[in-house]
C-alpha positions in Angstrom: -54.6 -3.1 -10.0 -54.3 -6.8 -8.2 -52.0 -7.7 -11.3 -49.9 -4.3 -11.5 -49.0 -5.2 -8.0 -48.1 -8.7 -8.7 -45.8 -8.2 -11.6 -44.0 -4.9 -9.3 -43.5 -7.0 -6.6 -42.3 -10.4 -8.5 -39.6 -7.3 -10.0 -38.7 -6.5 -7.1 -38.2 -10.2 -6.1 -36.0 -10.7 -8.8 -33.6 -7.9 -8.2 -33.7 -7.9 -4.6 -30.7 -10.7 -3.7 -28.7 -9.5 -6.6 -28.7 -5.5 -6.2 -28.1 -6.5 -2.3 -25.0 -8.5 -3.5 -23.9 -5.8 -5.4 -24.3 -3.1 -2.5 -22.2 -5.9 -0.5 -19.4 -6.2 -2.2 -18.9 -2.3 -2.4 -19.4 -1.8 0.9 -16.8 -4.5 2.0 -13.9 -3.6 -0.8 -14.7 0.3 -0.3 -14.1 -0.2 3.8 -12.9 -3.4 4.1 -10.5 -5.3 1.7 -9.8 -4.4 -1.4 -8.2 -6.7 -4.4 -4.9 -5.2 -6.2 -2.9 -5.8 -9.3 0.9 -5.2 -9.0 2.0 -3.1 -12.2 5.6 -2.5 -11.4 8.5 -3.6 -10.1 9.0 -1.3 -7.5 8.7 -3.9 -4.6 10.6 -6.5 -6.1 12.0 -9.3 -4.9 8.8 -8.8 -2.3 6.2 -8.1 -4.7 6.4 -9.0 -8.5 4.3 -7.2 -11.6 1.5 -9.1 -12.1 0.8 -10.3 -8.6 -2.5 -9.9 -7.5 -3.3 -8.9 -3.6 -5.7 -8.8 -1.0 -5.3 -5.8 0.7 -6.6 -4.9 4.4 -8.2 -1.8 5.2 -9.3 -2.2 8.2 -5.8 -2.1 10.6 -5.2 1.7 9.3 -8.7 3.0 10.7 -7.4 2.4 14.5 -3.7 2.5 14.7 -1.3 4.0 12.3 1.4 2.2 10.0 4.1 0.8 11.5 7.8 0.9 10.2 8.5 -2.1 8.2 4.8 -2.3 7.2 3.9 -2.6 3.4 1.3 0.0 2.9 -1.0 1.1 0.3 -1.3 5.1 -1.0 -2.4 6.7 -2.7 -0.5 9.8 -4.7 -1.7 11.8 -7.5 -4.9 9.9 -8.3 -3.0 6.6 -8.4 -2.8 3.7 -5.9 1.0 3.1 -4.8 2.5 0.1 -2.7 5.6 0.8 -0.5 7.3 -0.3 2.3 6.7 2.3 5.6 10.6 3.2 6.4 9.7 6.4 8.8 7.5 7.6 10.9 6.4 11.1 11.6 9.5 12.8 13.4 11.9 10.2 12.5 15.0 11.4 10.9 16.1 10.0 7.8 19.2 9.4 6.0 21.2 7.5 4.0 24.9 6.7 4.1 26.8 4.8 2.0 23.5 3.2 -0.1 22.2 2.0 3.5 19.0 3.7 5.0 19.2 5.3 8.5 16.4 6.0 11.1 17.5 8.3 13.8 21.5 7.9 13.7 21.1 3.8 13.5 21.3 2.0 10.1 18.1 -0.3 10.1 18.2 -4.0 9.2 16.3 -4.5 6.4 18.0 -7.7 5.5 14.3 -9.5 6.1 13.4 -8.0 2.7 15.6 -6.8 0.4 18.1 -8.7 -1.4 21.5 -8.5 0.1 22.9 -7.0 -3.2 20.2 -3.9 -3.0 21.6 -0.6 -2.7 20.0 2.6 -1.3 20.3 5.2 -3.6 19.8 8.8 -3.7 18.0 10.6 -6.5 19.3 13.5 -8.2 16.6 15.7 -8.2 14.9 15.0 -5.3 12.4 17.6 -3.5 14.0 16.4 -0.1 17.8 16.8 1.2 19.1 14.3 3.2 19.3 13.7 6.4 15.4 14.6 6.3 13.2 15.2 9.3 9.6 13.5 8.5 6.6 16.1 9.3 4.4 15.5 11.9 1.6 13.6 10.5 3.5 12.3 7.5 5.3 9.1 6.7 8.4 8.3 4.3 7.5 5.4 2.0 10.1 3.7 0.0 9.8 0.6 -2.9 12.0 -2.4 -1.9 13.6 -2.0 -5.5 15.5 0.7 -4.5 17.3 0.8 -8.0 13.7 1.1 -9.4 11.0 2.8 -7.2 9.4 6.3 -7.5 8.9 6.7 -3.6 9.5 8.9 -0.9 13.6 9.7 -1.9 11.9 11.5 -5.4 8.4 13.1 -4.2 9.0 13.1 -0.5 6.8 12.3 2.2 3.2 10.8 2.4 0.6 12.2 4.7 -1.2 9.9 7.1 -4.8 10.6 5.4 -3.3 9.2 2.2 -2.4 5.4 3.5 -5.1 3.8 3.2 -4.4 0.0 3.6 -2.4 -2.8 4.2 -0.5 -5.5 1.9 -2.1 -8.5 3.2 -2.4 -11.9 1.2 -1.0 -12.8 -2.1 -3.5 -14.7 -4.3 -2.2 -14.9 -7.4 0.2 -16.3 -9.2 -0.4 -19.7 -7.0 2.8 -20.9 -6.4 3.4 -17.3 -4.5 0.4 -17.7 -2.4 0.1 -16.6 1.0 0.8 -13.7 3.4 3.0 -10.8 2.2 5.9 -9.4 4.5 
């Protein structure tokens, strides 16, 4: 019985640091940070396809996203990146392929390239000038041309942002914080 014990516990020895390791690194990127590959180019010239990012988790469990923010959703069943352009109540609109936010067009001049152009999708499910729902936010990729955000499926609810762009750390020579 002296030697069943022995062997059990020299197991249990062996597995212990490892499965704790394991149960470590879940916990952090489940509620913590999280690694993510870019598979589009729907934030481009900010983000590029193939990029790899840390992303934050923890600034979205005690405040909410902030406009200009690059936040991560999700939206049927996938993970989405996009740039927060309104919060809940804000009016949105867009004018001659510039975006407004409550009457005033908003300088976005930080991050997209001056030749972008806000467009508006044929087909949409919202009409513009839309009021975003309380609760909800309006999410839009910085490739205007080519993004699937809020202009096509309209409005993200808060429960669905889940982190925050935080730190390129791949490819090298793009390394560092991401605006």
């Amino acid at each position: 019985m002296n030697r069943y014990y022995t062997k059990v516990r020299k197991i249990i020895e062996m597995i212990k640091e490892p499965m704790l390791a394991v149960l470590t690194a879940l916990l952090i990127s489940s509620f913590i940070i999280s690694h993510t590959r870019i598979p589009t180019e729907s934030m481009k010239h900010t983000i590029y396809p193939g990029d790899h990012l840390i992303v934050n988790r923890i600034p979205y469990y005690y405040r909410n996203p902030e406009r200009g923010e690059i936040a991560v959703f999700t939206y049927e069943e996938d993970h989405l990146i996009k740039r927060v352009i309104g919060l809940p109540g804000d009016i949105i609109d867009i004018i001659n392929n510039e975006v407004y936010v409550n009457g005033k067009a908003i300088d976005e001049s930080r991050y997209l390239d001056e030749t972008t152009k806000t467009y508006l999708y044929s087909g949409s499910v919202i009409d513009f000038p839309y009021k975003v729902p309380s609760g909800y936010y309006f999410m839009m990729g910085d490739n205007r041309i080519n993004s699937k955000d809020s202009r096509v499926f309209g409005p993200i609810p808060r429960t669905a942002i889940i982190a925050k762009a935080g730190f390129r750390i791949f490819p090298l020579q793009r390394i560092g914080v991401v605006e």
